[in-house]
N, C-alpha and C positions, 0 to 999 in steps of 0.2 A: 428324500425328495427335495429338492431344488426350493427355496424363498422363491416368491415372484412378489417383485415389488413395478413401481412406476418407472423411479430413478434408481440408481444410483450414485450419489456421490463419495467420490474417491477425496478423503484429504479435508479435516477437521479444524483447520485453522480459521480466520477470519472470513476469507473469501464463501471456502467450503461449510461453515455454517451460517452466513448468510442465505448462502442457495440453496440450503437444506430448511431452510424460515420460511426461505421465499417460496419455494415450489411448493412445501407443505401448504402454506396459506393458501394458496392458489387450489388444492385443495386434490395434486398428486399425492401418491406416499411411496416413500421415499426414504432409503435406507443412507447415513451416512457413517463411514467408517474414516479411520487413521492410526500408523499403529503406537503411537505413544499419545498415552491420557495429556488430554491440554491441562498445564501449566497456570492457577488461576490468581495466584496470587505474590501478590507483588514483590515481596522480597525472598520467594522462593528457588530455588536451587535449579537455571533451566527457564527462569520466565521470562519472558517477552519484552524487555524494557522500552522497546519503538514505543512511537504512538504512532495511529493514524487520524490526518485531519479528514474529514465527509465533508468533501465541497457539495455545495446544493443539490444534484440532485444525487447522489450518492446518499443523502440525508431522506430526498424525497422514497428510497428506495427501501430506504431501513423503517421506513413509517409503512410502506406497501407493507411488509413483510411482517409487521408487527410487532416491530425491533425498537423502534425509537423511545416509546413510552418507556422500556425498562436504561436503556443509553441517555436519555437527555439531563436527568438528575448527575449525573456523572463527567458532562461536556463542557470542555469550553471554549466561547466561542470565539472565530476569526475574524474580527471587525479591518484589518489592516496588514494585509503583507507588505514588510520592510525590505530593501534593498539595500546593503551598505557595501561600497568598493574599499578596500583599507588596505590596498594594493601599493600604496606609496613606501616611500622608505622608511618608514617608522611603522608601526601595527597602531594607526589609529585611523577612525573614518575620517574620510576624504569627501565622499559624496554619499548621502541621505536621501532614498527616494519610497513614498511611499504611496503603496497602489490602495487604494480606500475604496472599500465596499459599496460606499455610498455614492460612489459615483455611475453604481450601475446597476445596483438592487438598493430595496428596504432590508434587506437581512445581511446577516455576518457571509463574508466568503464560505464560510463552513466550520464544524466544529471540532475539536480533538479530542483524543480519547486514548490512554493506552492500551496496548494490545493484550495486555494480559488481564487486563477487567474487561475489554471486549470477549474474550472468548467465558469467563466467568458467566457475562451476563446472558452473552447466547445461549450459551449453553442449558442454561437453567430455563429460557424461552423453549426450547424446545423440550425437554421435560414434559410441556404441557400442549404440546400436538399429539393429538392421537395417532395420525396417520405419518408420522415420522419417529424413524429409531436412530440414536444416535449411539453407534458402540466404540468408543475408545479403546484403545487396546487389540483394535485388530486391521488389518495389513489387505489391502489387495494382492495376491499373489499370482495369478494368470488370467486371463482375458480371452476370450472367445467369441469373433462377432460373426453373424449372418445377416439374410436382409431384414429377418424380421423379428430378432430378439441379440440382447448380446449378454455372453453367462461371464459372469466374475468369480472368481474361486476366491478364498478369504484365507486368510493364517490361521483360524480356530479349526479349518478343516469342511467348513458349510463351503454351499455353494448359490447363487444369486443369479435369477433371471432378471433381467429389465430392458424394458426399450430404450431408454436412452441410460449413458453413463456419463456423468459430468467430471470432468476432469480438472478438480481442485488441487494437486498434489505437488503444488510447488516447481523448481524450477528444475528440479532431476525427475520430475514425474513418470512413476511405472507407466500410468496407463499409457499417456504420449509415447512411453520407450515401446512399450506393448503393439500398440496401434501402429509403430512403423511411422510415427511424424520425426520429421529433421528439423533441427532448428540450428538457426544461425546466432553464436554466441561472441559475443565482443568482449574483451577483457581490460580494462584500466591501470589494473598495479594498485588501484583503494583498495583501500577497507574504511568501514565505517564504525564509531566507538559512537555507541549508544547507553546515555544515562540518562538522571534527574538531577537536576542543582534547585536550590533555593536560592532566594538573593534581596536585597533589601529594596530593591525597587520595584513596585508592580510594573506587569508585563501590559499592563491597559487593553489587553485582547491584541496582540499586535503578535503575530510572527514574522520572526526577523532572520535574515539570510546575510550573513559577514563575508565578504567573498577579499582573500587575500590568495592564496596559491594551495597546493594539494587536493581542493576541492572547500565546497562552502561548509561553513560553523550557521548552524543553524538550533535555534531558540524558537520551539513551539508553546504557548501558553497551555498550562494545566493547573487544575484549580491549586489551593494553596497548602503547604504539603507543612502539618506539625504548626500551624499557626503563622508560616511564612509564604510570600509569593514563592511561586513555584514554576519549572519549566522542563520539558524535551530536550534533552541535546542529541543531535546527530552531528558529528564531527567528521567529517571525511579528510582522509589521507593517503598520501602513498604508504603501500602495505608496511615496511620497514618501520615507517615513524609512529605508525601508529599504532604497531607490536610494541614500540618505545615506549609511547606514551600509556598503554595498556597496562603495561609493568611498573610505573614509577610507582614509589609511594604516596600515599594520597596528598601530603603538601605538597610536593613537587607538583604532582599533577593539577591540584587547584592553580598553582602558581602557571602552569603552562597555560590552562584553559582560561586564565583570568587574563594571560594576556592578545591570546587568539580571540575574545571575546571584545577586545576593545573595552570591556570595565561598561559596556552600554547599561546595563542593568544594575550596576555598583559589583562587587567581590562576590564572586558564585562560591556556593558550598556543596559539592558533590554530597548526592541524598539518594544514593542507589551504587548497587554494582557499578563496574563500568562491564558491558558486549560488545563484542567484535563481529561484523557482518560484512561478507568477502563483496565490494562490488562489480557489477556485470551489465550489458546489455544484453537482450536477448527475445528470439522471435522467432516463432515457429513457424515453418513453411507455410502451414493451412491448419486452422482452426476447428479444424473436424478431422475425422475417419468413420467409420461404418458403425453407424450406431455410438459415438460418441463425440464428445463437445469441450471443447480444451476450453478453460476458461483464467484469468488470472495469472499467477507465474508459470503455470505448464504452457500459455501460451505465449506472454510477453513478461519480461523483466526489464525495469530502468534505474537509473541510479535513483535515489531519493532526491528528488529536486522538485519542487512544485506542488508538491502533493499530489504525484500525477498516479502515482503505483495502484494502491486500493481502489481510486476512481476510475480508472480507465476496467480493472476489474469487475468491478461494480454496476459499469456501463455495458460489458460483456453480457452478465446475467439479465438484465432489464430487454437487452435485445431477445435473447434466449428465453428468458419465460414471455415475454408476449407473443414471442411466436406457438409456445407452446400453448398458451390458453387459447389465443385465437386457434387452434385447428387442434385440440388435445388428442382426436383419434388420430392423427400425424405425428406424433412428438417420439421423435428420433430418425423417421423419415429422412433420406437422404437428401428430399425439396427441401427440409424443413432444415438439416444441418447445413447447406450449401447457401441458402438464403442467409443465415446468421455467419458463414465467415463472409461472405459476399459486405453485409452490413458494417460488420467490425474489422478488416483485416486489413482497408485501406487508411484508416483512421488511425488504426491503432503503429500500422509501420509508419506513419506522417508524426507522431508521437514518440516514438520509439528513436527516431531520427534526429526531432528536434530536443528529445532530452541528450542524445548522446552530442550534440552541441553547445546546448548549456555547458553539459558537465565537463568537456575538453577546457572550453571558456574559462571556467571556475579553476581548474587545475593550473593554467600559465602561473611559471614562475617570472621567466624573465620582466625586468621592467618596463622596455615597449610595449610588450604588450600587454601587460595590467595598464597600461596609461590606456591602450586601445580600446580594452573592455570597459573602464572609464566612462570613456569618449563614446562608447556606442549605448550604454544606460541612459548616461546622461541625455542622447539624441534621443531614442525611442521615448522615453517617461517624456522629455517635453511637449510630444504632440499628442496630444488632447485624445483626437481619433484614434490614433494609435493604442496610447495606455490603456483603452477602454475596451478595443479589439483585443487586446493581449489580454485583461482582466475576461471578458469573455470567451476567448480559447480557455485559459485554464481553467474554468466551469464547464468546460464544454458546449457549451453554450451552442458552437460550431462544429459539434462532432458529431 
């Protein structure tokens, strides 16, 4: 006989156990599967080396959820995203612009975290909900929806009733493929090489974005790794250079990143793997189907720019569980799935939009037009209202 649970969530990553915290606390239950065991620790074969920054209220949502108390011992926080154009004809900064949290909250823009002690410490949270199973190791395999349940088949061979099905399953998502949603995929030629360095300057809570050409060199603060400051690199590239740079030996490769880095921090010392992460935009027609709810990268993917990816995820679930509390005899309801892409799916393409303009921005080689992107920082940062509107879009503030 069939499981009947509340939810289910499809897809075990961040996103997917977030929403599996959050709906549990709320006080559905709520089955969540994925078919490979999450990856928990750090210099393991396969692990996560991103981080993600929780802009406020992304942080506000991990405290709903009951998530924050075991994360915040492990965060650090965003007091100052930096700007540096180093676009001229030598590889050093030219312009220095720095957007200050203080200029529109009492708190840090938000905090970071790597992705592989995020999924550790979720994971270990939900342990101790009674009303939520968390099975690693096993697969969604077919999909079956009507108006008023929809069954999921699993790779152990079981089978799973629930009214709604949340769709956390990244950006090739079965269920989205199941469910008959299209999505629109944009493709760049990046990739992204994601590591850890240390380096002898503290990072003062400051993430910093070096923007020369192939895409931005980006330094997220993380606490201090073996007794030295410590940091996130996401490097973006065209795919080519970045398979290059992937394969050097590690002096080499310090040497290359020490000089895309501008030396801002003093001499970085690679202190992890280096991963390679294919980049893409991308956006699915509509955010629902019959009895399920695309949320995260089954719904939207953008390049790493802004700390927009996780948040705008984040911002997904928040709309989807309040609608589910306010009317819980409704939750999966086609009002109830139509009202939440209606909420999110203008926002989220307005997003979607404006990161695949950054990131074109960031990619210019030629020299005009680095002097142009230049020229347009430079404008926007010096008007007051402006930088402040733009520090509140990327909190969302406005979405």
């Amino acid at each position: 006989m069939a499981e009947r649970v509340d939810i289910v969530v499809s897809g075990g990553g961040v996103a997917g156990l977030t929403a599996a915290a959050l709906f549990g606390r709320a006080g559905f239950s709520v089955l969540c599967v994925d078919p490979a065991p999450p990856v928990t620790a750090r210099d393991a074969e396969g692990s996560d080396l991103r981080t993600t920054a929780f802009l406020q209220p992304s942080q506000a949502l991990l405290e709903r959820a009951g998530l924050w108390e075991r994360l915040e011992p492990h965060a650090a926080p965003l007091r100052i995203m930096r700007v540096i154009d180093a676009g001229g004809e030598v590889p050093e900064p030219r312009i220095v612009k720095d957007f200050d949290a203080s200029e529109i909250s009492d708190r840090p823009f938000g905090w970071n975290l790597p992705n592989w002690l995020l999924r550790r410490e979720m994971v270990a949270h939900l342990e101790g909900l009674e009303n939520v199973t968390f099975r690693p190791g096993t697969a969604t395999t077919s999909l079956f929806t009507r108006e008023a349940e929809a069954r999921v088949g699993l790779s152990d061979g079981s089978r799973v009733r629930a009214r709604l099905v949340i769709a956390a399953d990244g950006r090739n998502s079965p269920i989205r493929e199941a469910a008959g949603v299209a999505v629109k995929t944009t493709r760049y030629g990046q990739k992204a090489l994601a590591f850890a360095v240390t380096h002898p300057i503290p990072h003062d809570n400051v993430s910093t974005e070096i923007h020369r050409s192939g895409g931005p060199f980006t330094l997220v603060p993380l606490p201090d790794h073996e007794g030295r400051p410590s940091s996130a690199v996401v490097w973006m590239e065209e795919g080519p250079e970045a398979a290059r740079l992937a394969a050097l030996p590690v002096a080499a490769f310090e040497e290359a990143m020490n000089t895309r880095s501008c030396r801002i921090l003093g001499p970085l010392s690679l202190a992890s793997r280096r991963t390679v992460w294919p980049i893409i935009s991308q956006i699915a027609d509509r955010m629902y189907a019959e009895r399920v709810a695309l949320v995260a990268e089954a719904a939207h993917v953008v390049p790493p720019i802004g700390a927009q990816g996780l948040n705008m995820s984040l911002a997904d679930m928040r709309v989807l569980a309040d609608l589910a509390i306010a009317a819980p005899d409704r939750l999966g309801e086609r009002t109830m799935l139509e009202t939440y892409h209606r909420r999110r799916h203008i926002e989220v393409r307005a997003r979607v939009a404006g990161i695949d303009l950054l990131n074109r921005a960031s990619m210019l080689a030629a020299p005009p037009l680095r002097d142009a992107r230049a020229s347009a920082l430079n404008a926007l940062y010096s008007l007051a209202p402006v930088r402040k509107t733009l520090m509140q879009m990327g909190l969302g503030a406005r979405g």
